[in-house]
N, C-alpha and C positions, 0 to 999 in steps of 0.2 A: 521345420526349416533348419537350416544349419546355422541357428540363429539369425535368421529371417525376419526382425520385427516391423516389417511393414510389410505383410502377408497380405493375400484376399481375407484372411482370417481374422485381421486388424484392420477391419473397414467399419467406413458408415456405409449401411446398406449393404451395396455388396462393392464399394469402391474402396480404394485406401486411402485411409487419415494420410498419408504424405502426397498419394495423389491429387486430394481434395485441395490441400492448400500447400506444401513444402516444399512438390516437385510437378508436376505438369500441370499448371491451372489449365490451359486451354486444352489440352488435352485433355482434361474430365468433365470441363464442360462439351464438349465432343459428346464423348460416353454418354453423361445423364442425359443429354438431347435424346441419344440414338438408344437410351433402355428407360427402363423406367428412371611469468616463468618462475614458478616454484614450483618445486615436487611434492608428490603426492607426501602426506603428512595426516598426525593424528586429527587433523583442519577441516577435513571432508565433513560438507553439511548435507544431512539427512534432515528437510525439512519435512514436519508433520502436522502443519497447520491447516492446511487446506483438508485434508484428510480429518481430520480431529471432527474440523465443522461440518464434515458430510455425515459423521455419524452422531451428532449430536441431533442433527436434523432427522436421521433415520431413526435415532432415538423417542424423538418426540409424534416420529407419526407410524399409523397402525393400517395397512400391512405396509403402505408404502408412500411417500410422501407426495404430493402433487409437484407441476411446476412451479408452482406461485412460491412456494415454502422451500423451494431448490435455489431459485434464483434470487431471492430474499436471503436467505439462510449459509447458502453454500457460493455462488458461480460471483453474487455483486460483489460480495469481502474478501473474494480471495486475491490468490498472489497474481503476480503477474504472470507465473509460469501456468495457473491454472486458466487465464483470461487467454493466453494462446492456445493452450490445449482445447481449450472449448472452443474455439475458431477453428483446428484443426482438426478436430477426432470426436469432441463430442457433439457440438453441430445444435446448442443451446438449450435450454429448460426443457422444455416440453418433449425434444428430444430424449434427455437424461430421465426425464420423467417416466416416460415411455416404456423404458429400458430396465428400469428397476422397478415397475409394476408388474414385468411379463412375470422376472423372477426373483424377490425380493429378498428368496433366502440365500440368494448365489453375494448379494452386496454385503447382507449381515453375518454371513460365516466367512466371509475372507476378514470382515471390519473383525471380526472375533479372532480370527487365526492369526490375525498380523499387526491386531491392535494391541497386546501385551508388553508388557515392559518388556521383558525376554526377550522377544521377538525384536522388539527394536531395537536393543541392542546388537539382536545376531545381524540384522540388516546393516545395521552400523558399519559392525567387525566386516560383512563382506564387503561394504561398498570401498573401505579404506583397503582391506585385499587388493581391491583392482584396481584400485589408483596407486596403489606399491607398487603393483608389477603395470603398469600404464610407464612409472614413473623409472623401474628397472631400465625397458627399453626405448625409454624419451625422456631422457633426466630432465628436460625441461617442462614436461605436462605438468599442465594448470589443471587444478580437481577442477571441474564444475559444481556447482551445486544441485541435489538432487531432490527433487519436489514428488514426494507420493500425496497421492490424488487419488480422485474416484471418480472413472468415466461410463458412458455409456455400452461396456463391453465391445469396443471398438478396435481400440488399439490397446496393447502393452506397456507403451510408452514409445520416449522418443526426445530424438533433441531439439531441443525450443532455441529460438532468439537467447541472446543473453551472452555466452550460453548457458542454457538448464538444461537439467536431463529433470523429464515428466515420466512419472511409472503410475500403471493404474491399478488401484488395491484389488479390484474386482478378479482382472487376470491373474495379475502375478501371485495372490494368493486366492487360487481356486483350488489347489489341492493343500492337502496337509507337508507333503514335500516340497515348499516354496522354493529353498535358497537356490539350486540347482538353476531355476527360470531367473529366479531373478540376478543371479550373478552374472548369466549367459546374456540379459537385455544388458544389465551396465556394461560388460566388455563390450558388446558391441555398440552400443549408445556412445562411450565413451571416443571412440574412433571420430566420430562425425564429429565431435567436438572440435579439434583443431581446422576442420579440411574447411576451403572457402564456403560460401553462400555465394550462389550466382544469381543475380537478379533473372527476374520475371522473364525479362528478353533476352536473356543470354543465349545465343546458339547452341551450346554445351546441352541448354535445357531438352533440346531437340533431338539429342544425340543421343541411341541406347547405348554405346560404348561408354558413356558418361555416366549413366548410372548404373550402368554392371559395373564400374571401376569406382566407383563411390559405396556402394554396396557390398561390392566382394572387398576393398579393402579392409570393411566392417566384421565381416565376416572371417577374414585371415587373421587379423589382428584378437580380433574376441578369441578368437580358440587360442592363439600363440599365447597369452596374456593368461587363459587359463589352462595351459600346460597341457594343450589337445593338438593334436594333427590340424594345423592348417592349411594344408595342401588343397581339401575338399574329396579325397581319396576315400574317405568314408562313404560318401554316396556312390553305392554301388550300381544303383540300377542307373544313373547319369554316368558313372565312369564304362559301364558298357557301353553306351550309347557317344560316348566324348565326338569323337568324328565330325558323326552326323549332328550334334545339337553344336555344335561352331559352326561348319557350314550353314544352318541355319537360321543361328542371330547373326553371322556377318550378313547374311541375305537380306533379311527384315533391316539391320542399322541401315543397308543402302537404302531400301523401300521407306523407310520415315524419312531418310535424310530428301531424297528426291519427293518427298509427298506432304513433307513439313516445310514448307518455306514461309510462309507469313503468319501472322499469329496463332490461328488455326490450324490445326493437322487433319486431315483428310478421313474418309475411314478405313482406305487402303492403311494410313500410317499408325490410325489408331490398332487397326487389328494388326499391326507390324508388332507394335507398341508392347500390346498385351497379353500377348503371345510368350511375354518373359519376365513380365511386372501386372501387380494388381491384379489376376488371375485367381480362379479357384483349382484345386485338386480334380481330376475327372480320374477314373480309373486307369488312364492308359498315358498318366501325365503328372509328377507332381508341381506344385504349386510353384510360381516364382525361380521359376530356374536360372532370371537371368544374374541373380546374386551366386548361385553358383558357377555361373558361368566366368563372373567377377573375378571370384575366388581363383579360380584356374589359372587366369590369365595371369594375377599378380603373385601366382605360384611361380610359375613361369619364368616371370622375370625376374623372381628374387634368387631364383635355381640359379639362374645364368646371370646373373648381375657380379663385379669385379668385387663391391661394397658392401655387404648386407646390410649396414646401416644406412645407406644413402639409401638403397631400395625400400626398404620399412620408411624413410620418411618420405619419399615418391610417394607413400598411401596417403600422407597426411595434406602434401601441397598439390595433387590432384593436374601438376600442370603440363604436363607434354605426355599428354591421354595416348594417341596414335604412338608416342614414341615408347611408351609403355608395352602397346599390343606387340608393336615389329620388333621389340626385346624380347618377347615372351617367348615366342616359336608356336604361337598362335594364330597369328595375320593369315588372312583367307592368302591361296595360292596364289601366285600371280602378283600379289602387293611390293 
């Protein structure tokens, strides 16, 4: 992904930890029916508590620890940022259990690669990186605090209530080349921090224009922050295709919007739905396009915007969505 951390690839099952609980509840209950102001500063906390105690727990058990000895050990004592993460991504003990029996040596070689002093430090050094340059172009971002944890190979991380930013040891350190992922989760982790939380009911929640403009601002932002192209210009086999893949999520946003109206969404809206979110990779499709599509759009409008600081912080307050699109020079014809 183009820094995509709520991929089909960051699911429980095969759904997404933000689907499940952060962004469509009724919309995933749908689904599993129908399948089976201060600036960034030396201040930035890297907490490693909850982590600590998962491997003290993998420590004491041979190949892999049960649930009993997970949620005793690990999920009751920990923080708060790990009691939501397990509501969102890891989906409880037995669960976690589950997931580190398939493959026990994929949780003890990240606990190993990214549990040295070293390494947390270098973690450190990045996370303060990107709240420097968070804080370069929003002299007023607040760091979050950041919670590494150990989930059920589910999600990457993500931002919690609070706000926290949640990273999970297991993903972000599965190869020996860590910093590179994991710098790419906190820039874009860090975006969502400022931007509202809409309640449960919120219409917005209904709306795929809402979260391709929540996501692609994640996505523009994370690269700008680490001194990459954020336009989305890089995906080439999407920038061939641009045209036809806008006429098609403004098709689907009308088909949800006409097919979502009461708490439940339809399965016309769900297949509208997932068609650009919580999706897997097929050979003739990549994954989550509609964070790219995001991307585009708030390209668009910072291209053509009079302010470039107002436009960058449009990503942050999230509030005149449509007035966003018809700046961009990407509104379906006719609009």
């Amino acid at each position: 992904m183009t820094t995509q951390m709520g991929s089909a690839s960051d699911c429980i099952d095969t759904w997404s930890a933000r689907c499940a609980r952060v962004m469509w509840l009724a919309l995933c209950g749908l689904i599993t029916a129908g399948c089976a102001s201060a600036p960034a500063s030396p201040d930035t906390v890297l907490s490693m508590d909850d982590v600590d105690r998962f491997a003290a727990v993998m420590h004491a058990s041979h190949p892999a620890p049960d649930a009993a000895a997970l949620q005793r050990g690990y999920l009751d004592p920990g923080s708060p940022a790990l009691h939501a993460f397990d509501r969102d991504a890891i989906g409880g003990a037995s669960r976690l259990a589950d997931a580190v029996a398939a493959q026990p040596q994929r949780w003890r070689m990240a606990l190993a690669r990214c549990g040295s002093e070293a390494a947390r430090r270098e973690a450190a050094l990045d996370a303060q990186a990107i709240a420097a340059a968070y804080a370069h172009v929003f002299p007023d971002f607040v760091v979050p605090p950041i919670h590494v944890l150990a989930g059920a190979d589910s999600s990457s991380g993500m931002r919690l209530p609070g706000p926290t930013i949640a990273v999970a040891v297991e993903r972000v350190c599965a190869t020996p080349d860590w910093r590179p992922g994991f710098r790419a989760l906190l820039a874009h982790e860090f975006a969502h921090v400022p931007q509202p939380e809409w309640p449960d009911d919120a219409p917005l929640r209904r709306d795929l224009l809402a979260w391709a403009l929540r996501e692609g601002a994640a996505n523009y932002l994370g690269a700008l922050v680490r001194g990459e192209d954020p336009s989305g210009a890089d995906d080439a086999w999407a920038m061939a295709r641009e045209a036809d893949l806008m006429a098609a999520f403004h098709h689907d946003r009308a088909v949800m919007r006409a097919h979502w109206q009461g708490d439940a969404p339809d399965a016309e809206a769900v297949a509208a739905g997932t068609r650009w979110f919580w999706n897997a990779a097929t050979p003739d499709r990549p994954q989550d396009l509609g964070y790219w599509i995001g991307q585009r759009i708030w390209h668009g409008y910072v291209t053509r915007a009079p302010d470039r600081d107002l436009a960058l912080r449009a990503m942050l307050r999230l509030d005149d969505l449509d007035g966003v699109l018809q700046s961009s020079g990407y509104a379906p014809v006719g609009d």
